[in-house]
C-alpha positions, -999 to 999 in steps of 0.1 A, spaced: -366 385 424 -355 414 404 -366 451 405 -379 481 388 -380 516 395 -419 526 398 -416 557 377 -407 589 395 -414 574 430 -384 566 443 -396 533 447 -382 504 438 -403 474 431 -404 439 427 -410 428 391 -439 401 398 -456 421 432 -491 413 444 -520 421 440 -547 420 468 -582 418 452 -585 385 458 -578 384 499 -601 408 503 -632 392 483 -652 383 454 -630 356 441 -649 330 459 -638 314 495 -614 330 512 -592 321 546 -577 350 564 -553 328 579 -542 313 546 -542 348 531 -518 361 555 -496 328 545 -497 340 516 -488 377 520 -456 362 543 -445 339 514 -444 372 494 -424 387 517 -403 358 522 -398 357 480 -390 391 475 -421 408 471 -419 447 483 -448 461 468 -488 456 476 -518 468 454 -549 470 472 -583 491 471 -608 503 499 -633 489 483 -615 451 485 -637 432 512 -647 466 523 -612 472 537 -606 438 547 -578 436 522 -562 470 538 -561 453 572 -549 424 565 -515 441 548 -516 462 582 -514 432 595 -486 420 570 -469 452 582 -469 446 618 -457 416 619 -430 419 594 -413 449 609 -381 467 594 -391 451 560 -395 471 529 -433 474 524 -445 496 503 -486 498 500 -502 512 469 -542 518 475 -574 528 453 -601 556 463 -630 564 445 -654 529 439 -672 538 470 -689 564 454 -727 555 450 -735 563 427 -699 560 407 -700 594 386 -676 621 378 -692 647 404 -687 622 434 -648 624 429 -643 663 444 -618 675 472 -641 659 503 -651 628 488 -611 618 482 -601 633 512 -629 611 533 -611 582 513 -577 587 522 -582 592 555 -601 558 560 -577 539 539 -548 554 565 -569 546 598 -570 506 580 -536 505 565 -525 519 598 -502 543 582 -487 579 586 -488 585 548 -499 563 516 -470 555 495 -491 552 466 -533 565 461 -547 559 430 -582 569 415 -599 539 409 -612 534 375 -637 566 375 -658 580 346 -637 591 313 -652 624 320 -625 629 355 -600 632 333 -613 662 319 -616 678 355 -583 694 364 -596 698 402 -596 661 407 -557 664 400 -554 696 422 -572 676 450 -548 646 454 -515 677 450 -534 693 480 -535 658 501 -500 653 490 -491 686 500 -509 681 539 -482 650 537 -513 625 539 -501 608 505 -466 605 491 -477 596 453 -508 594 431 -516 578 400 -544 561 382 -560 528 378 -580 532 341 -604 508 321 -594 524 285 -559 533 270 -573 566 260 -579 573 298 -544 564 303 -529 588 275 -554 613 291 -539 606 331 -505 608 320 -511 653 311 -508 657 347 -478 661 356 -481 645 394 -498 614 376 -468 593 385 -480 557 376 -511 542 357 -524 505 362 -539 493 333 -551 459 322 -523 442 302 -517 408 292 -515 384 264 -552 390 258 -551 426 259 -522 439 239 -535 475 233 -516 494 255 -486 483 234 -497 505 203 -491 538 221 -496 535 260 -465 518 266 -443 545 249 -458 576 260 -455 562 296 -417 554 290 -411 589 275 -423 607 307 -413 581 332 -445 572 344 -449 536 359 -468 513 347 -487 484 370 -499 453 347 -531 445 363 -556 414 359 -519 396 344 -534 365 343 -571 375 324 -585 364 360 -570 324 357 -578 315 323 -539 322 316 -528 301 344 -536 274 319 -558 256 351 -594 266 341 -611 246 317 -648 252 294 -664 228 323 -647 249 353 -677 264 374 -674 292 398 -688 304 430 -718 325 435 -692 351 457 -666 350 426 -668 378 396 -659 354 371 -698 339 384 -716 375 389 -698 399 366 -692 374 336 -715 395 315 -707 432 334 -733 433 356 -716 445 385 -687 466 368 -671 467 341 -672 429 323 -631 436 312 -623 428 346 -629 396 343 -611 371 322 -602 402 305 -638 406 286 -626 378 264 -654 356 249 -645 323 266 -647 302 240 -623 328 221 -601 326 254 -601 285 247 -591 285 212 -564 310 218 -548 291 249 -548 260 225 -522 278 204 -505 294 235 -499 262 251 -469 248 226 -451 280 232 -447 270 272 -414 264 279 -403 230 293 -404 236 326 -426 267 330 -457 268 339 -483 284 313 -487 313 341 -451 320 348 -447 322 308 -478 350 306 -460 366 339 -425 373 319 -446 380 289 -453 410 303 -418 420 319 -411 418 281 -418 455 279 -393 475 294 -422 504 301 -440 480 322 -429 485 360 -444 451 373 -467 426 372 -494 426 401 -510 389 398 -532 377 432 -529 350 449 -547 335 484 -525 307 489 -483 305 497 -476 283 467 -491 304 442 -473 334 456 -439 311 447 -451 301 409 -456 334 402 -421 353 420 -402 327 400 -415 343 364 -390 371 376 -361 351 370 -372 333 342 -351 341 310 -362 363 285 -388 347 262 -373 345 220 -387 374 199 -399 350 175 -425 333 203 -434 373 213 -442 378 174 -462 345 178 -485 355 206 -492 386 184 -506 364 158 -530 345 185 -541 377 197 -547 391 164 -565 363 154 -589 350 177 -589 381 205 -585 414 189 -616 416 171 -640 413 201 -619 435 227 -596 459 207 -615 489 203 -635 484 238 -607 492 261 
């Protein structure tokens, strides 16, 4: 495993770290046992960094890395957590001073922790970053020593250019893979220039670039890729990225040549992304041991040739920019 600094945090994290959407729910069946295999494995490989939400099984995702952290004592675990998507409904008022301070203190008593390492809003209304208070909030939390670091998870890359005016905005996550190249235009820079961190969420566009789904593959009624195919439960670039799946199919038909020998096709979209120098890590899921290994290894993969990066550029442009540029 190799490591990144996470902006101006102090902490350093593993390249390919994990992301806990999936233990906590809506990705169909899921084994608590097997999940905490699979956080141990992570452990075990290198991983020192966790991205979770209190909204992730309704906090079973928080406990289960309390868990993680009990039993793995005098390990390096840092915890990054989400506040806001409790709100109902989800609007700009609902993020004020008691709202995020109700949040943080829950997430604490289910992390079982003194302070969160990292709280980030999670994916609110364009219009909070036009509310300075939100900001002045979280400094005031920090300030009672009940959060070390704040940042933002964001939809849109102008929500990201937006985040990154405040000065104690110290990482943004952001959906970023080969099937959603935008933040590369300006994001990517502007984060680099004032050493914010950057957290490469949804890296795999939700499975279709692990190579293993196919146009036939059917999904549970408890999975997003089932309910929220179309957006009806949040926002539809959550899953598989918003890409029209039969876009998605044609594209991975080009993508698949470019694998190489001995990679698998999600390893290769996992050090796509380490790539970009910005980029702090990659946060993919995973609810079983062996999938927390496939990924870890895309760390010490070697760096893919320019002339294959330029190549992925032209699939994107082709068959995926026109239907999910200028949404996100």
């Amino acid at each position: 495993m190799k490591y990144r600094m996470l902006g101006r945090t102090g902490m350093n994290v593993a390249e390919i770290s994990f992301g806990a959407w999936a233990i906590g729910g809506s990705w169909g069946e899921v084994d608590d046992q097997q999940s905490m295999a699979a956080l141990h494995k992570a452990v075990d490989v290198g991983v020192n960094f966790f991205d979770t939400a209190d909204v992730y099984g309704d906090g079973r995702s928080e406990k289960l890395i309390a868990q993680l952290r009990r039993e793995r004592p005098g390990e390096t675990i840092y915890v990054a957590t989400k506040a806001g998507r409790r709100l109902d409904p989800h609007t700009a008022d609902g993020y004020n001073a008691a709202n995020l301070t109700a949040f943080v203190d829950r997430s604490l008593q289910y992390l079982e922790m003194d302070a969160l390492d990292l709280v980030q809003l999670h994916c609110p209304p364009s219009a909070v970053y036009d509310r300075p208070e939100v900001f002045e909030a979280l400094d005031n939390l920090q300030a009672q020593g009940k959060i070390k670091h704040y940042g933002v998870s964001v939809e849109k890359v102008t929500e990201a250019i937006k985040a990154i005016q405040y000065p104690n905005v110290k990482t943004v996550q952001i959906i970023f893979n080969i099937f959603r190249q935008k933040p590369i235009d300006a994001f990517l820079r502007e984060a680099g220039a004032k050493h914010v961190g950057v957290l490469a969420r949804v890296p795999l566009a939700s499975g279709l670039l692990t190579g293993k789904i196919t146009r036939d593959t059917e999904f549970a009624a408890d999975d997003h890729r089932n309910f929220n195919r179309y957006g009806q439960a949040f926002d539809v670039g959550e899953t598989f990225s918003g890409v029209d799946l039969d876009a998605a199919f044609n594209a991975l038909d080009g993508i698949a040549p470019m694998v190489p020998p001995g990679w698998t096709m999600a390893q290769f979209a996992l050090r796509w992304i380490l790539m970009f120098d910005a980029v702090t890590c990659a946060i993919p899921g995973a609810k079983r041991p062996e999938q927390v290994v496939d990924n870890a290894a895309a760390a010490d993969m070697p760096p893919i040739d320019q002339d294959v990066m330029e190549s992925t550029r032209v699939i994107y442009d082709t068959y995926i920019k026109p239907s999910v540029h200028t949404r996100w």
